[in-house]
MARRO-59876 format. One record per atom (N, C-alpha, C): residue in one letter; z, x, y. Coordinates in steps of 0.05 Angstrom, whole numbers, plus 32768, in hexadecimal, padded with zeros to 4 digits. Atoms other than C-alpha are relative to their C-alpha. Layout:
AZXY
...
! end
This chain:
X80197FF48008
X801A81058830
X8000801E8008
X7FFA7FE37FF6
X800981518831
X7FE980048012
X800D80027FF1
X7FE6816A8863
X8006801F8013
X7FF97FEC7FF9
X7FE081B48884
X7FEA8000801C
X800D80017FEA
X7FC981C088D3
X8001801F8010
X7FF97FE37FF6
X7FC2820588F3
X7FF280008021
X801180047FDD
X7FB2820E8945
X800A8021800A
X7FF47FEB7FEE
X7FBB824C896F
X7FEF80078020
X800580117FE0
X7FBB824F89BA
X8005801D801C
X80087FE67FF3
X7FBA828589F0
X801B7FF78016
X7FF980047FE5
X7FF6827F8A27
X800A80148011
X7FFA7FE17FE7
X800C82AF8A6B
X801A800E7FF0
X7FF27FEC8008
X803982CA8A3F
X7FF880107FDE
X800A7FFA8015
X801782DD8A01
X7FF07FE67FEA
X8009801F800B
X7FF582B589C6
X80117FF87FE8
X7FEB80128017
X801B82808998
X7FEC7FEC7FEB
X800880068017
X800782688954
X800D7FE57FEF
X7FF080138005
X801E8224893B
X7FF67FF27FEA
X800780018020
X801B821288EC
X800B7FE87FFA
X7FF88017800A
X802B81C988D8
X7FF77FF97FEA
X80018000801C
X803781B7888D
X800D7FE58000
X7FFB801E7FFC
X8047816E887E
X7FFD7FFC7FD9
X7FFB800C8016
X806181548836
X800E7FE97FF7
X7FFD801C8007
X806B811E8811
X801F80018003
X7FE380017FFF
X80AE80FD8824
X80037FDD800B
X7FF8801C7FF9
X80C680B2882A
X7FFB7FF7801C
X7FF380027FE6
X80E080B68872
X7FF080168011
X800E7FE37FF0
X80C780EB88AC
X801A800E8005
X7FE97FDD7FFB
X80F1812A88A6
X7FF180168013
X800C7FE67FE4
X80E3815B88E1
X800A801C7FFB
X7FF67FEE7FFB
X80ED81A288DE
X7FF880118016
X800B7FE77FF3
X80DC81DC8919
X800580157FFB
X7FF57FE28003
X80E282268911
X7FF28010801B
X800D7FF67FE5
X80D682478953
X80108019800C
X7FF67FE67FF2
X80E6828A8978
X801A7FF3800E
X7FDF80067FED
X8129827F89A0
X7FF17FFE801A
X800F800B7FE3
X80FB828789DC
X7FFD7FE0800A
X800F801F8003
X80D9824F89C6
X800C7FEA7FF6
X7FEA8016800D
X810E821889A9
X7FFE7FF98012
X800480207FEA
X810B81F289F1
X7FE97FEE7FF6
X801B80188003
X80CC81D489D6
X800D7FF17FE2
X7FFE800C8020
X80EB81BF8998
X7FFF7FDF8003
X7FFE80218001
X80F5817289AD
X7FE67FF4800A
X801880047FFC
X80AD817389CC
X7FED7FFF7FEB
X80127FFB8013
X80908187898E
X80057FE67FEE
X7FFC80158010
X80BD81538967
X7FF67FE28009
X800680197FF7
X80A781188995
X7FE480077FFF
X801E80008006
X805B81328989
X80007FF17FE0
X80038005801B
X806C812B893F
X80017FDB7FF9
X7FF5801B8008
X808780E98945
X7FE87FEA8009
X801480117FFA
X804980CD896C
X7FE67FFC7FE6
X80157FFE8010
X801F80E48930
X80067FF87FE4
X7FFE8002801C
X803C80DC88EE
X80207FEB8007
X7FED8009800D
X807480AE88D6
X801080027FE3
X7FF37FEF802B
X808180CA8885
X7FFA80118000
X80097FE98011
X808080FF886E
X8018801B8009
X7FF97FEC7FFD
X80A58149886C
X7FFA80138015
X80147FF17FEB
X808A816788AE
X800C801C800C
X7FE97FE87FFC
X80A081AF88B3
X7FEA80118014
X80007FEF7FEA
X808781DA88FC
X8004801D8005
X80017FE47FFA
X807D822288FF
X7FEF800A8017
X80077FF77FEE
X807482458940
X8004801B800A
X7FFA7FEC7FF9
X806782888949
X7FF7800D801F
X80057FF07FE9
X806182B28988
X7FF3801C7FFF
X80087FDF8001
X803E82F38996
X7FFF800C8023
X80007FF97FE3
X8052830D89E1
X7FFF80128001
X800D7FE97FF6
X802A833E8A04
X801E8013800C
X7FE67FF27FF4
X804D837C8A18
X7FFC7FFF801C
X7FF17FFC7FE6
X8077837F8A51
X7FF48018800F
X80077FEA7FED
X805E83A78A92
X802180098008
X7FEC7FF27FFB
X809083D88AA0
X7FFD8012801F
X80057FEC7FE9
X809883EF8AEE
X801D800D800F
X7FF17FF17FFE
X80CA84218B03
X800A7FFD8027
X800180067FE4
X80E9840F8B50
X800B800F800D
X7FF47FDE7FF0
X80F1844F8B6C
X80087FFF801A
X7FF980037FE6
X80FF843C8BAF
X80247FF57FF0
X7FEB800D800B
X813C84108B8A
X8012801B7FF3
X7FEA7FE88016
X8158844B8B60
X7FFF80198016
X7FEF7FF07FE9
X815C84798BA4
X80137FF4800A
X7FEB800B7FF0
X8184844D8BC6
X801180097FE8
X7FEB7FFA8013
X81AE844B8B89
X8007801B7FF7
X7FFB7FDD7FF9
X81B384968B81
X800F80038017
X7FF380027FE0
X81C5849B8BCF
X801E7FF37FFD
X7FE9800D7FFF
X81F984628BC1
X8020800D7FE9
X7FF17FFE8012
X821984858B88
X8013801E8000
X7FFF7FE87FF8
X821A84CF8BA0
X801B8004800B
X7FE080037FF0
X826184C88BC5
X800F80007FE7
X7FE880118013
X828584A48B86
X7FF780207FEF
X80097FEA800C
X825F84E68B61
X80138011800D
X7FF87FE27FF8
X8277851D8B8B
X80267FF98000
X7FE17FFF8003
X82BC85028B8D
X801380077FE2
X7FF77FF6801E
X82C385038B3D
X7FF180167FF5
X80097FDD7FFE
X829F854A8B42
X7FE57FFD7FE0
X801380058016
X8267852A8B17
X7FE47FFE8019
X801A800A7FFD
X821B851B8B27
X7FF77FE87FF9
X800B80198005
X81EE84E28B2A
X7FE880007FEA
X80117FF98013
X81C784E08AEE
X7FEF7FDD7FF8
X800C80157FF9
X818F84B18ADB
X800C7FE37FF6
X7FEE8010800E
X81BB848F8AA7
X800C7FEB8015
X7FEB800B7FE7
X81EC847D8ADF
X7FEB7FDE800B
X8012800D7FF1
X81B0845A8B07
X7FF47FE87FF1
X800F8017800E
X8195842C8ACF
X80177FE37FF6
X7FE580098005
X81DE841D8AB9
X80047FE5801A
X7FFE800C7FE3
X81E8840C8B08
X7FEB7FE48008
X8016801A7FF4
X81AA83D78B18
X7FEA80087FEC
X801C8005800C
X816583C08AFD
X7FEE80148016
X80197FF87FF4
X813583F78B15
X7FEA7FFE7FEB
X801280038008
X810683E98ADE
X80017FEE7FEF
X800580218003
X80F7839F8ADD
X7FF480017FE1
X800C8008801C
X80E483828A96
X7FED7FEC7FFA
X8012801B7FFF
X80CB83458AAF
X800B7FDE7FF0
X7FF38009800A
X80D783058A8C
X80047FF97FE5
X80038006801D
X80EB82F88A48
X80057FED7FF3
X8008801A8019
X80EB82B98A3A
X7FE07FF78002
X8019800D8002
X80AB828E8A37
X80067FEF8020
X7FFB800E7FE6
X80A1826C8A7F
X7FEE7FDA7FF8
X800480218004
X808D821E8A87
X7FE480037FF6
X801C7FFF800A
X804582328A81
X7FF780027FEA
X80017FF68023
X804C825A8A3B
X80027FE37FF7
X7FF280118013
X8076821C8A1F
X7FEB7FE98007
X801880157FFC
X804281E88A3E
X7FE880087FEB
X80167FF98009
X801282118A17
X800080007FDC
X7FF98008801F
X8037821089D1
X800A7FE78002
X8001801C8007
X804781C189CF
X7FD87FFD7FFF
X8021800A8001
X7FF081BE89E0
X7FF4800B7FE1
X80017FF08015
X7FEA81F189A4
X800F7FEE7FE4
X7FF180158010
X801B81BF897F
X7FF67FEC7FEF
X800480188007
X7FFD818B8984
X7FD87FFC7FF8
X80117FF98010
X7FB981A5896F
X7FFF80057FE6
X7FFF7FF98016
X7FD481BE8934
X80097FE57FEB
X7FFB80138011
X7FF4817D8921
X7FE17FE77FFE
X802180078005
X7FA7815C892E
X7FFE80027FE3
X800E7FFF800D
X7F8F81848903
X800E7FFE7FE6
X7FF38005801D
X7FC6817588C5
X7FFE7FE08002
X800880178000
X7FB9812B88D8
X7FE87FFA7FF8
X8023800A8006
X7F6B812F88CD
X800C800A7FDE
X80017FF08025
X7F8381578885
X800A7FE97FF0
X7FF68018800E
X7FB5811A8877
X7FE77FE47FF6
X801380127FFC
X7F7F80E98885
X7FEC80067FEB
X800C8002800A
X7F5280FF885B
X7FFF7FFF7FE6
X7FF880088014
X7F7B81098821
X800C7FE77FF9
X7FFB801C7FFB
X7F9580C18833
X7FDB7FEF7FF4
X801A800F800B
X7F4180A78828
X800780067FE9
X80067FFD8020
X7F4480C587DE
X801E7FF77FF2
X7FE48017800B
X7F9280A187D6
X7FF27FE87FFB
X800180217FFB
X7F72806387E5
X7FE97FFD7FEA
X801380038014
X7F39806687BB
X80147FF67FE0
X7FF67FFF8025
X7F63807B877A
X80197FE28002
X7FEC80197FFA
X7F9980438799
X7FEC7FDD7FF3
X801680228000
X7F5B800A879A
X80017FFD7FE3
X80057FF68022
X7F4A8025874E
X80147FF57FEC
X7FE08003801B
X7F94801F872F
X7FFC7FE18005
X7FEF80267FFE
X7FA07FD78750
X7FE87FF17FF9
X801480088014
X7F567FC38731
X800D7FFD7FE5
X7FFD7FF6801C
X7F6F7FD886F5
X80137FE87FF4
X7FDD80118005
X7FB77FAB86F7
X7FEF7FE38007
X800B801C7FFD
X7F8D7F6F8713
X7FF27FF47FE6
X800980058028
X7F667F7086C9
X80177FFB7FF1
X7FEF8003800D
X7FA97F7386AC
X80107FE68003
X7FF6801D7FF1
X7FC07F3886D8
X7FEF7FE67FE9
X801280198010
X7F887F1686BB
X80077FF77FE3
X800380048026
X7F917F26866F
X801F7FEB7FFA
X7FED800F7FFA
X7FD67F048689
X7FFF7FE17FFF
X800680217FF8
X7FB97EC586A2
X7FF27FF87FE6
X800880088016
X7F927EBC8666
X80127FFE7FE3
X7FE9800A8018
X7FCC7EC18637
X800E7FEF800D
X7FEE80187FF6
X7FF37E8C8663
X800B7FEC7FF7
X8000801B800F
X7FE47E4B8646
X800A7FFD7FE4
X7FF57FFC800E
X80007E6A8605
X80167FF27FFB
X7FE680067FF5
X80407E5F861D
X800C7FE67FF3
X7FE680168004
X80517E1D860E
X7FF67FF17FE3
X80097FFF8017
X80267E1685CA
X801A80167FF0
X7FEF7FF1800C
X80537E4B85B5
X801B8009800C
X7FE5800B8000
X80907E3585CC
X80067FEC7FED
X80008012801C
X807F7DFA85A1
X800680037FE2
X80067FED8021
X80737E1D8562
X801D80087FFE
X7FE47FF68005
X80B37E47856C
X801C7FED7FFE
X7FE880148003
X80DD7E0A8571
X7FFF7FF17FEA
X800B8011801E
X80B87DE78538
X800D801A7FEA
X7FF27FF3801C
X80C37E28850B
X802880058003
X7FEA7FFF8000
X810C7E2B8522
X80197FE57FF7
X7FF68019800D
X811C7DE38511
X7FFB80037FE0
X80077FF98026
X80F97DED84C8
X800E80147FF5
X7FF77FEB8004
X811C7E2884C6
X80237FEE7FF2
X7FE5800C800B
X815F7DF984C1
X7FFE7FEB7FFB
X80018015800F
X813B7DC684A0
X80067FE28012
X7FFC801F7FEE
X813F7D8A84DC
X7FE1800A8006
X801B80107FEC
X80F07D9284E7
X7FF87FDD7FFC
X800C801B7FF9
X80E67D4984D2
X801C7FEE8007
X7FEB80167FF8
X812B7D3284EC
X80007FFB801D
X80067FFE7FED
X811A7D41852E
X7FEE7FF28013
X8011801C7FF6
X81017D058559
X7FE6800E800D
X801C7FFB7FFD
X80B07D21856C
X80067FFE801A
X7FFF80037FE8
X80B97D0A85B2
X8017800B800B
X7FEF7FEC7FF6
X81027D2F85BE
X7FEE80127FFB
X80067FE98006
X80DD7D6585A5
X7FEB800D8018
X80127FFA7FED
X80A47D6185D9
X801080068013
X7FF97FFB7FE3
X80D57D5B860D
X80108021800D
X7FEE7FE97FFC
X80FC7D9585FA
X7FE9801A8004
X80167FED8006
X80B47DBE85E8
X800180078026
X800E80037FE0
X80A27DA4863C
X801980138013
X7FE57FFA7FE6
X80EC7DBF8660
X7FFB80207FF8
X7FFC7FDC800C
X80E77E078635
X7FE4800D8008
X80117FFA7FF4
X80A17E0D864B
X7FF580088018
X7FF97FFA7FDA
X80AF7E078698
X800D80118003
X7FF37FEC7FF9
X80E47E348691
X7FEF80177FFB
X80137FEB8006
X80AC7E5D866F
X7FE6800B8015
X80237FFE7FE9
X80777E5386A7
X80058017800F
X7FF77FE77FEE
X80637E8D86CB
X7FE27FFF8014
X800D80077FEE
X80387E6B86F7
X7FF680088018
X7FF27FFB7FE7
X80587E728737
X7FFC80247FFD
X80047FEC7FFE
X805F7EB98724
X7FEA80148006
X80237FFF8002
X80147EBF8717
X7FF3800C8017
X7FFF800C7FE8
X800A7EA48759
X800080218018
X7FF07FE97FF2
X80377ED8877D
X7FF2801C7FFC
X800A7FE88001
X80247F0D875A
X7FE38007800C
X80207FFE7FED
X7FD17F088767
X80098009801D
X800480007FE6
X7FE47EFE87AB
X800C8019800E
X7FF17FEF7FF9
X800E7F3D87B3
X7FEF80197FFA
X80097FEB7FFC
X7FDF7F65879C
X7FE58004800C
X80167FFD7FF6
X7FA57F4B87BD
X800A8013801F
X7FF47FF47FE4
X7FD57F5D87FE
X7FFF801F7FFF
X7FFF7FE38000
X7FD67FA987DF
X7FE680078005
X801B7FF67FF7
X7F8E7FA687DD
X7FF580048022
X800780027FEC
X7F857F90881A
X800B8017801E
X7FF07FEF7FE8
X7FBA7FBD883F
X7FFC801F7FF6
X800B7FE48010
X7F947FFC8818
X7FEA80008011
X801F7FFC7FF7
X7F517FF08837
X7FFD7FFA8022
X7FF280047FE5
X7F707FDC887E
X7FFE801D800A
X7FF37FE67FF2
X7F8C80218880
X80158000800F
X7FF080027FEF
X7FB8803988B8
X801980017FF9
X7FEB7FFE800C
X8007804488AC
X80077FE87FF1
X7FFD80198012
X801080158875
X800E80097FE4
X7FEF7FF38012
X804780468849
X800D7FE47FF7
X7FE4800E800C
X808280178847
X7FF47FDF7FF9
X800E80178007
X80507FD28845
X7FF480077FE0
X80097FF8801F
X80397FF38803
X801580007FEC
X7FF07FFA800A
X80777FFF87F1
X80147FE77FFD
X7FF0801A8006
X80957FC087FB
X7FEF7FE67FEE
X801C80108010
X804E7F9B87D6
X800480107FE1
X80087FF38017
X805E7FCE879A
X80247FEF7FF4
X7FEA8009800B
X80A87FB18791
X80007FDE8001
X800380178010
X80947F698794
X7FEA7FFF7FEA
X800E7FF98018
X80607F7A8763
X80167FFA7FE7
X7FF480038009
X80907F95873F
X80137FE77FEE
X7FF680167FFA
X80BB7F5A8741
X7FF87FE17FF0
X801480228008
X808E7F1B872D
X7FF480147FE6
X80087FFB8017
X80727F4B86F0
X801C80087FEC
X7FF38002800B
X80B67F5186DE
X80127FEA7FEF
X7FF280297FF9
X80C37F0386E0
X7FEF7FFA7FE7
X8020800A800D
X807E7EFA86BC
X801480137FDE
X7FFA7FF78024
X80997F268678
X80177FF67FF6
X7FED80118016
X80DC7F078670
X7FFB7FDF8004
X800480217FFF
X80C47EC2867E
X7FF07FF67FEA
X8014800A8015
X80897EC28655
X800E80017FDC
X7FF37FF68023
X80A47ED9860F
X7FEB800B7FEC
X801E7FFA8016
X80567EE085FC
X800580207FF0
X80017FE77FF7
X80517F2285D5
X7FE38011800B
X80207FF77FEE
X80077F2485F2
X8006800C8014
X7FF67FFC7FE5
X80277F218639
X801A800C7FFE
X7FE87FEB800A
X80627F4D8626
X7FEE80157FFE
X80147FEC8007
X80277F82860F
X7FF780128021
X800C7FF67FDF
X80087F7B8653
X8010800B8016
X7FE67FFD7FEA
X80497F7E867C
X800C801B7FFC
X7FF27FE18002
X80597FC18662
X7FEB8010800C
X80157FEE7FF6
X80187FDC866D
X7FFF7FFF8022
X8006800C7FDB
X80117FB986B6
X801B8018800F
X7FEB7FFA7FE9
X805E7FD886C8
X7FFB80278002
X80037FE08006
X8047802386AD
X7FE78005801C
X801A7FF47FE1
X8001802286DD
X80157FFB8016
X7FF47FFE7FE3
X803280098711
X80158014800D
X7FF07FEF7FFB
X805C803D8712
X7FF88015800C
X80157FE27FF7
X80228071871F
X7FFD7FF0801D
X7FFD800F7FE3
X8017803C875B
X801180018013
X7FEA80027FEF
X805780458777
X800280198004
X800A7FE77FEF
X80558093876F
X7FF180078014
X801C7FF77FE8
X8016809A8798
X80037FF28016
X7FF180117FED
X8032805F87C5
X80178014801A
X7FF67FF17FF3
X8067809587D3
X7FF880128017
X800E7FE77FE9
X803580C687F9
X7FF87FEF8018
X801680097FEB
X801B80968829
X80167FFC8017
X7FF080007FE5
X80338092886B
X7FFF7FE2800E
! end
């Protein structure tokens, strides 16, 4: 599912900005992008991610903005060092110049430049606000999935129906087709009436799509039900959309109706939009 989260956060070393974007994707793909400072947090951020989302494309932007550096000059430090250098000077008939002195030691500290434990404590908290707030975004475009989800599989349960009501067809017109196929080669009255039933009764079972019926209802009452549940229920959707699948695929070459042949095309086209939208959910 998509889903965009923005946070920004104040720490002792300046303030950090943290942008989480989240797309549709089977599996959970992680990415971070972070200052070099800041990359020690990268596996903190990824085990935040992992507590919150399980699908989807989840890509981490973290910027930094550090205050400038105090700059103090350690003049007591850069005499000595003058003093110490003055000898090695007068012997190569040179001077001590300031160059020399900065070359020589740290007289004017910089301070530190990475991020200290505090900063980085302060961008994972910043983190994990931002991923909040792309969880409340998912979530809500998750309510209006489920809606249009409830809607389609309404839709396929009518089609189920117009199914069940052509059923009993089945073995009326299995009959018929065996009657015009005998007349066809001229044995309809050579043909003993009662072989005929028996053969009408075995081609008919093979025709039943009963069991399938059965299955199917029940697979998609389970979609309904695991729609209005909520809660990570991606791959349960996804495994309820391929036995779907499955038992409506059983149901069109079994039957031979072309009523239920009609319906079975229509039923596998809405299901297909079912299984797209299936894809976003986590």
């Amino acid at each position: 599912m998509t889903g965009y989260g923005r946070a920004t956060g104040e720490t002792p070393s300046g303030r950090v900005t943290v942008e989480v974007r989240s797309l549709n994707h089977r599996y959970l793909d992680m990415g971070v992008k972070a200052p070099r400072t800041a990359m020690v947090i990268d596996s903190e951020i990824r085990s935040l991610v992992r507590k919150k989302v399980s699908r989807g494309k989840v890509e981490i932007f973290v910027t930094l903005e550090e205050r400038p550096r105090e700059y103090a000059v350690d003049t007591e430090r850069a005499l000595e060092m003058a003093k110490a250098l003055e000898g090695v000077a007068r012997a190569l008939g040179d001077t001590v110049r300031l160059e020399h002195l900065i070359m020589a030691g740290e007289i004017v500290p910089q301070g530190e430049s990475e991020f200290g434990e505090d900063s980085l404590a302060s961008i994972v908290d910043t983190a994990d606000m931002a991923l909040d707030s792309m969880v409340e975004h998912r979530l809500r475009e998750g309510a209006s999935l489920a809606v249009d989800l409830t809607v389609r599989i309404d839709d396929l349960s009518r089609l189920v129906e117009k199914v069940g009501e052509a059923a009993p067809k089945v073995t009326e017109r299995t009959r018929q087709n065996m009657q015009q196929f005998l007349d066809a080669l001229d044995l309809g009255e050579k043909v003993d009436p009662t072989r005929l039933e028996v053969e009408v009764a075995l081609a008919a079972q093979r025709s039943d799509i009963a069991e399938e019926m059965t299955r199917l209802r029940t697979h998609m009452d389970a979609f309904k039900e695991a729609v209005a549940a909520g809660g990570v229920i991606g791959r349960r959707l996804d495994f309820l959309v391929q036995e779907i699948q499955r038992e409506i695929n059983t149901i069109g070459s079994k039957s031979g109706l072309p009523e239920i042949s009609e319906v079975v095309v229509g039923f596998k086209t809405d299901l297909e939009k079912v299984r797209e939208q299936v894809q976003n959910i986590e």
